[in-house]
C-alpha distance (Angstrom), angle and dihedral (degrees) to the residues before:
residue distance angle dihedral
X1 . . .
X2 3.94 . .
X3 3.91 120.9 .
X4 3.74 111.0 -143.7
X5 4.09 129.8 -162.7
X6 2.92 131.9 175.6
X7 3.63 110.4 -151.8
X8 3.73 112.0 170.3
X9 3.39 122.9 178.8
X10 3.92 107.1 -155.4
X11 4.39 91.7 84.6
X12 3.72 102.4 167.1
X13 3.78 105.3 178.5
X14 3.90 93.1 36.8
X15 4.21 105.4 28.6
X16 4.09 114.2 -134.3
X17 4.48 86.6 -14.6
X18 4.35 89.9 151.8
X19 4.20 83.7 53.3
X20 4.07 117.2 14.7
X21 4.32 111.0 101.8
X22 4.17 95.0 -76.0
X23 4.15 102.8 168.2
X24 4.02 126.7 -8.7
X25 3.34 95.8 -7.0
X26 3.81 94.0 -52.7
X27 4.04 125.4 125.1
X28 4.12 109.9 -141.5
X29 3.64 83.5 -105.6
X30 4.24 91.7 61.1
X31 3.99 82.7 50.0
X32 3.30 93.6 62.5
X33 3.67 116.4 26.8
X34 3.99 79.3 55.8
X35 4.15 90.2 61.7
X36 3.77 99.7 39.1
X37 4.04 91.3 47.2
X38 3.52 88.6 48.2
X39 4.19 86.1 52.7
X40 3.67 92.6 30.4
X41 4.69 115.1 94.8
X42 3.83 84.6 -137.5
X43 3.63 121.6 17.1
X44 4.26 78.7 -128.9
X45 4.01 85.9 77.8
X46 3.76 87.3 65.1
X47 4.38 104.0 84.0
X48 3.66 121.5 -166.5
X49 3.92 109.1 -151.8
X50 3.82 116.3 -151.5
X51 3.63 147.0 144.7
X52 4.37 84.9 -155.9
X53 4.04 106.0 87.6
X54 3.79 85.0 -154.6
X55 3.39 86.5 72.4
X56 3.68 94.7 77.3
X57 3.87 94.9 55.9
X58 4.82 72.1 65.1
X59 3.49 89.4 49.6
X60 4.04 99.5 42.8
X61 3.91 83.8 53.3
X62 3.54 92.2 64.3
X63 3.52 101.8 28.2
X64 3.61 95.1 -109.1
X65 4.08 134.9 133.0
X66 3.83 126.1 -95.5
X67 3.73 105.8 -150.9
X68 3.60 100.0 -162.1
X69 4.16 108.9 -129.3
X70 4.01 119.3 -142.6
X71 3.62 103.7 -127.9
X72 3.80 92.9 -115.5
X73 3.56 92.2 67.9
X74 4.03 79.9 56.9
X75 3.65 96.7 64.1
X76 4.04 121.9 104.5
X77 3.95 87.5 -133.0
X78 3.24 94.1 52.8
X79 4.20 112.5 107.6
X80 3.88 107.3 -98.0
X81 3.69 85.0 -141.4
X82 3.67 107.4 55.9
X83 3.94 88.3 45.1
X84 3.81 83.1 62.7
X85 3.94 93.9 43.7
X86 3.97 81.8 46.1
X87 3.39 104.3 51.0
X88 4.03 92.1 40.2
X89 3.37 85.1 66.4
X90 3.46 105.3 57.7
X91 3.94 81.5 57.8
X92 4.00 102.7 109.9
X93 3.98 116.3 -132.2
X94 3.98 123.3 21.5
X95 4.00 97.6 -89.8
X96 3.75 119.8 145.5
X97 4.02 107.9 -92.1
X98 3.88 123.9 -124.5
X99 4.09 108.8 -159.8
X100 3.49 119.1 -161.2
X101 3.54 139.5 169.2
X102 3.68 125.6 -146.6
X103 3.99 97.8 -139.5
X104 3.54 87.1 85.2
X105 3.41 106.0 78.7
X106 3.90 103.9 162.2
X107 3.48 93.0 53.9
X108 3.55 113.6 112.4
X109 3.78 117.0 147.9
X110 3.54 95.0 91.7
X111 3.94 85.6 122.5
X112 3.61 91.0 57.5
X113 4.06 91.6 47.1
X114 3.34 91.7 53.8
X115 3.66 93.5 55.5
X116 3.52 99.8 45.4
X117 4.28 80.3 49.7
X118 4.01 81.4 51.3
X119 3.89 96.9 47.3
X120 4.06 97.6 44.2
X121 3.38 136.4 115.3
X122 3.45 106.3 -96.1
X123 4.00 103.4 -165.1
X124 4.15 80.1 49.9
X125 4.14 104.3 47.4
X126 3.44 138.9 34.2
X127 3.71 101.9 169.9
X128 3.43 140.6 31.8
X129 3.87 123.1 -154.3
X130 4.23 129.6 -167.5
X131 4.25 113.3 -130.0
X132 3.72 135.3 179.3
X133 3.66 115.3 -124.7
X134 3.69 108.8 -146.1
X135 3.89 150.0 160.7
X136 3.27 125.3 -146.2
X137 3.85 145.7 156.7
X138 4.15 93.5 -114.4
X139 3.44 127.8 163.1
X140 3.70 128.4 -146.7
X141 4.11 120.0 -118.2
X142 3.73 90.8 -86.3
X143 3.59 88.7 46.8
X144 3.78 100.6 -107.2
X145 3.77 113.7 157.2
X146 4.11 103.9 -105.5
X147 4.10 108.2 -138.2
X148 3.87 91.8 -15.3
X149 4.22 137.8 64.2
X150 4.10 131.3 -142.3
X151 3.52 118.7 -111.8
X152 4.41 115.9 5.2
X153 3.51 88.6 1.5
X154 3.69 97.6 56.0
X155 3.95 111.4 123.6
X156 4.12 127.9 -140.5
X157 3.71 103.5 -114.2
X158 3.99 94.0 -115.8
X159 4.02 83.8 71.9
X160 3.35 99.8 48.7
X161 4.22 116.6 112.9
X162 3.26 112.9 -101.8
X163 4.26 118.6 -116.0
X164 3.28 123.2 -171.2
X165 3.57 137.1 -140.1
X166 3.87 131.6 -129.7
X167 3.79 116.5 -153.2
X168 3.52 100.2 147.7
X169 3.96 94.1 -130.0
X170 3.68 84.5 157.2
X171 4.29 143.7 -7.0
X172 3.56 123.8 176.8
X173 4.18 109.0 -157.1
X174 3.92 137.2 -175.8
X175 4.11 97.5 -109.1
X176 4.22 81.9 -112.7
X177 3.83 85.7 63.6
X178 3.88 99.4 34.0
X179 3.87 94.8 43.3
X180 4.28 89.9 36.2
X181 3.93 114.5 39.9
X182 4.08 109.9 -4.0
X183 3.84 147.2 -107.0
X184 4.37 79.6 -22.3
X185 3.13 131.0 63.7
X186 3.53 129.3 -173.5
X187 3.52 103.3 -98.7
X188 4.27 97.1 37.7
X189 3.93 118.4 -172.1
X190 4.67 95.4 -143.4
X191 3.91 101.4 -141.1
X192 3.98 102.4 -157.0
X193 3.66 103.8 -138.7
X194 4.42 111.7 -149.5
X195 4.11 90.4 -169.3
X196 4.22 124.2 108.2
X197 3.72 102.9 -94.3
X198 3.66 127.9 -152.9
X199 3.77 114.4 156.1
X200 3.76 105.9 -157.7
X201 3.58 121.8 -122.5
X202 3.85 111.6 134.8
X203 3.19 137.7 37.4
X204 3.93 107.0 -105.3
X205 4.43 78.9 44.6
X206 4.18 82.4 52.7
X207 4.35 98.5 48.8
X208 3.94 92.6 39.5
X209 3.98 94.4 47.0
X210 4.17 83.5 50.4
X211 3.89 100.3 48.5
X212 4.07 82.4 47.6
X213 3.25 102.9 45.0
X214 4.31 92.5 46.6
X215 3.87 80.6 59.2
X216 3.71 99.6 50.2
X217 4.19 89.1 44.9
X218 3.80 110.2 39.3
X219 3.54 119.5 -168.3
């Protein structure tokens, strides 16, 4: 298996977030590269995708490859999807791909993805996704109560359906799928994550993930 990340350098919303000091003297990028090497048979399988050449001096630390981005594939208007089926492809050999992003820092059951990847049905999926179960009080765009009503026919929160939220924090894809259509396939194993999430995206999103993540992981 391949380890992708992206790790472009041109943040606009949140300056240099994948690399800047994020937790003990670690970037996001450090968090991560740490776990999937760890996961990884050869550090080698773990790919660092970037259109910054300082980004393999990162990767050389760790013993990882810098996939070196086009700046297209950079660009905000650029389809999410073909980046993916871009960057997959500058993945040598045919292994399955595992995506990831690093603005996920309290993930951490990539391990157990990866089995349950390892352990499937392989006539019956060809990709394997990680979601957010949650329960919330939300309201539609025309402000209609979603799986709840106002007044009598409010409902305690332990009976409300359960949605669930897509962040991508990380797919794992047959190269067909990750070099074809994108982080889903068409017939998607959902991996129900249990951790904290907070996928960062603005600054305020950025300091609070820090402070709580420094608690969680003394030094």
């Amino acid at each position: 298996m391949k380890f992708v990340i992206p790790a472009k350098r041109s943040s606009t919303r949140v300056p240099d977030k994948n690399y800047r000091p994020f937790a003990g003297g670690k970037s996001l990028l450090d968090i991560l590269v740490e776990k999937l090497a760890r996961l990884a048979d050869d550090p080698g399988d773990v790919c660092l995708s970037s259109e910054d050449a300082s980004t393999r001096e990162l990767a050389d630390r760790y013993g990882a490859t810098y996939l070196p981005r086009p700046r297209h594939l950079t660009e905000n208007s650029y389809p999410f999807q073909s980046v993916v089926n871009e960057v997959c492809k500058q993945v040598p050999g045919d292994d399955d791909v595992m995506w990831c992003h690093a603005t996920d820092p309290f993930f951490d059951e990539h391990g157990e993805v990866v089995r349950t990847w390892r352990a499937r049905d392989t006539a019956a999926a060809d990709s394997i996704v990680v979601v957010y179960p949650m329960k919330e009080y939300l309201l539609d765009p025309n402000f209609n109560p979603m799986g709840f009503g106002f007044g009598p026919w409010h409902r305690p929160s332990q009976e409300l359906p359960t949605y669930y939220q897509l962040g991508f924090s990380c797919s794992i894809m047959t190269r067909h799928v990750a070099t074809t259509i994108g982080l889903v396939g068409a017939r998607p194993i959902w991996h129900q994550a249990t951790n904290l999430t907070i996928d960062i995206d603005t600054q305020a999103q950025f300091d609070l993930a820090a402070r709580l993540y420094e608690l969680s992981n003394p030094a």
